[in-house]
Backbone as JSON, one array per atom type, in Angstrom:
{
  "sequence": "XXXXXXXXXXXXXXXXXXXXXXXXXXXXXXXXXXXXXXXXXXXXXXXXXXXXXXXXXXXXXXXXXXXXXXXXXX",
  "N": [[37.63, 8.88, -6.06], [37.8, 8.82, -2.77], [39.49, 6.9, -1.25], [42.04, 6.62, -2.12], [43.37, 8.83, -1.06], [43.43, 8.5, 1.35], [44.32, 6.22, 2.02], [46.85, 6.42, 0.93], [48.43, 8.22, 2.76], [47.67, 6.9, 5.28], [49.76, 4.79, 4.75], [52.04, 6.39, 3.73], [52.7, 8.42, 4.94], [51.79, 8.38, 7.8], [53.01, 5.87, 8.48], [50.93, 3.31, 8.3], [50.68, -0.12, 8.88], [49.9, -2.35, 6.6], [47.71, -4.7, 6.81], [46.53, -3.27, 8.6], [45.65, -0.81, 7.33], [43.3, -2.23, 6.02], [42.02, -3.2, 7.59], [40.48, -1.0, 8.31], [39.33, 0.28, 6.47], [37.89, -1.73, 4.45], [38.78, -2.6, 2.54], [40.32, -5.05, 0.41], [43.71, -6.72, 1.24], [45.6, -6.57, -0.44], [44.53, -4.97, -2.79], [44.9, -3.01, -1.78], [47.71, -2.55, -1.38], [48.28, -2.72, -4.21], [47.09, -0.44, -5.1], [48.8, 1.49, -3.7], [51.24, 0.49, -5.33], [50.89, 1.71, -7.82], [50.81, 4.52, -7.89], [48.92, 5.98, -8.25], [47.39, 9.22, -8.31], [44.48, 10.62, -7.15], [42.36, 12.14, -9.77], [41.61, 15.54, -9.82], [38.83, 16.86, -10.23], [36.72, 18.98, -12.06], [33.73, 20.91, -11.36], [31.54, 22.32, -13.97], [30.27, 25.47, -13.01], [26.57, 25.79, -13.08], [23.56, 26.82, -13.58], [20.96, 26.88, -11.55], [17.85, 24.3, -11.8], [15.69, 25.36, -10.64], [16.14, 27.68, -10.42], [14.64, 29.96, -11.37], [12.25, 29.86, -9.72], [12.85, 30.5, -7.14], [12.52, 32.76, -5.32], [9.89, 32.57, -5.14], [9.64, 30.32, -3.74], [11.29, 30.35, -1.23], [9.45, 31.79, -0.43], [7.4, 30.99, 0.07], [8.5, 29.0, 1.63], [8.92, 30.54, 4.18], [6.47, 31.38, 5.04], [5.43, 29.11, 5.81], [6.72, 28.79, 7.76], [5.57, 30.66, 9.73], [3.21, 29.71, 9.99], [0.64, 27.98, 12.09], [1.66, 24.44, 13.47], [-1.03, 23.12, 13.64]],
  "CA": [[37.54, 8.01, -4.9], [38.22, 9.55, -1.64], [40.16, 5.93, -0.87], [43.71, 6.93, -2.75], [44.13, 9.18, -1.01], [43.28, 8.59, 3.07], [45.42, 4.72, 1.73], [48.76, 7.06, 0.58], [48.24, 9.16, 3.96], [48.23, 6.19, 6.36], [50.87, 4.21, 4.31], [53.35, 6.46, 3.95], [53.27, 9.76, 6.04], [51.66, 7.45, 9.31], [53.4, 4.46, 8.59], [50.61, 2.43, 9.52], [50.79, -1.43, 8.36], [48.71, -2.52, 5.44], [46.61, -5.25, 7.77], [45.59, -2.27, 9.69], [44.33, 0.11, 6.23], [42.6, -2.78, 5.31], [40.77, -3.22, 8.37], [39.99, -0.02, 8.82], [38.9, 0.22, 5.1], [36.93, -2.99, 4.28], [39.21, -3.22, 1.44], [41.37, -6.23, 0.39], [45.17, -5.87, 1.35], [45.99, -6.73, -2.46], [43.83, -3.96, -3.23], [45.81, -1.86, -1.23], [49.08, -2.88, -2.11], [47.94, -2.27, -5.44], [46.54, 0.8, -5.12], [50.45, 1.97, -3.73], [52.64, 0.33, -6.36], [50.85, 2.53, -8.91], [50.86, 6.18, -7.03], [48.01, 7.23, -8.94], [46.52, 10.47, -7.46], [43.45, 11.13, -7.7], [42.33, 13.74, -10.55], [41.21, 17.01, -9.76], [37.56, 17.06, -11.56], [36.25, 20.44, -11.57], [32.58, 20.59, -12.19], [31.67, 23.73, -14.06], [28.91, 26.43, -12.41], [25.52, 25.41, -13.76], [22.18, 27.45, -13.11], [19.69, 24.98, -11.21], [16.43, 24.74, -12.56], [14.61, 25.87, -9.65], [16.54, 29.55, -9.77], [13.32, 30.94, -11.68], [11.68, 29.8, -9.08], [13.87, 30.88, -5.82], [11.91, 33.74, -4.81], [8.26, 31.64, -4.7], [9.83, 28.93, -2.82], [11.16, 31.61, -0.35], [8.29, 33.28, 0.21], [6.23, 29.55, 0.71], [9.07, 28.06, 3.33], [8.9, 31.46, 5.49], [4.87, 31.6, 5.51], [5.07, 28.0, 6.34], [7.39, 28.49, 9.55], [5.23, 31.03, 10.55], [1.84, 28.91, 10.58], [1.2, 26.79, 13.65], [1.42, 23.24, 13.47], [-2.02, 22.21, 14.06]],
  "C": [[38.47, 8.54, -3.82], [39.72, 8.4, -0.69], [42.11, 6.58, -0.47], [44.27, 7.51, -1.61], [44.37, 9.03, 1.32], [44.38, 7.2, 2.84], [46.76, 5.58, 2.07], [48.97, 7.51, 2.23], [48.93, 8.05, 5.09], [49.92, 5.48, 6.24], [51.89, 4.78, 4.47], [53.88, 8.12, 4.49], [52.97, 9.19, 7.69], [52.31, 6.43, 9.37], [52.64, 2.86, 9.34], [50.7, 1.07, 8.21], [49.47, -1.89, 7.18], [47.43, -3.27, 5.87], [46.12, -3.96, 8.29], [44.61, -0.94, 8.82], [43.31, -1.04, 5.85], [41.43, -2.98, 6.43], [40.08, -2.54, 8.64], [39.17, 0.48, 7.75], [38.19, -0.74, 4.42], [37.85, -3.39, 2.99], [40.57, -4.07, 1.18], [43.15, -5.61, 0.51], [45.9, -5.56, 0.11], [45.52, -5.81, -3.25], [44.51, -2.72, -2.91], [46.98, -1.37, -1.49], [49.4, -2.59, -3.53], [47.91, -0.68, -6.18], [48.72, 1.62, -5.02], [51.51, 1.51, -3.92], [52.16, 1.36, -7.4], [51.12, 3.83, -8.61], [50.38, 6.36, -7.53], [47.83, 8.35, -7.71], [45.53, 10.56, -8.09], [42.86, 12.41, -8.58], [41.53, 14.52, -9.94], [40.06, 17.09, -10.49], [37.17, 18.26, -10.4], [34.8, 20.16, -11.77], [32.05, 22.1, -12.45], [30.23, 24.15, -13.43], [27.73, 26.13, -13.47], [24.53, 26.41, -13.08], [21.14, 26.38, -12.55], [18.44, 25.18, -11.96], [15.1, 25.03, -12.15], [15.11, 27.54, -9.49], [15.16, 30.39, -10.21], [12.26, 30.9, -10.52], [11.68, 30.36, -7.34], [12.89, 32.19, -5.19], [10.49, 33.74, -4.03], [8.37, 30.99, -3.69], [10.54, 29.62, -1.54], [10.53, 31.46, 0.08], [7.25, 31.68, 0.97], [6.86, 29.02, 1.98], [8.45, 28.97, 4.31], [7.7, 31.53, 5.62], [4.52, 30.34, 6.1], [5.51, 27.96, 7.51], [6.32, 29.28, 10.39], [3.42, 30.18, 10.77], [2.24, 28.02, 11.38], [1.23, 25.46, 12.99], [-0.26, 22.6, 13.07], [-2.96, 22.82, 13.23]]
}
């Protein structure tokens, strides 16, 4: 959650007021307040390199976009 960490940011390198993350954030001030008594940080998820399941296909689907730009419209 991208929240943690734009919350920590305003809180306590901008010093802005907790009414003002919350308004700017839709989320409750208690939520907020919450959020920076614990200091989590957000983890680091990696996600490992996968093959898609269109790569066998990557060369077809190529060749179909670029013959399609070049036909007209109509």
């Amino acid at each position: 959650m991208e929240f943690l960490k734009v919350i920590r940011t305003w809180a306590l390198r901008d010093k802005m007021p907790i009414r003002e993350i919350a308004r700017r954030t839709g989320i409750s001030r208690n939520t907020i307040k919450k959020y920076l008594r614990e200091g989590k940080v957000e983890p680091a998820i990696q996600t490992p390199d996968r093959p898609s399941k269109l790569d066998p296909y990557a060369k077809q689907l190529t060749a179909w976009l670029v013959s399609d730009l070049r036909e007209s419209r109509k």
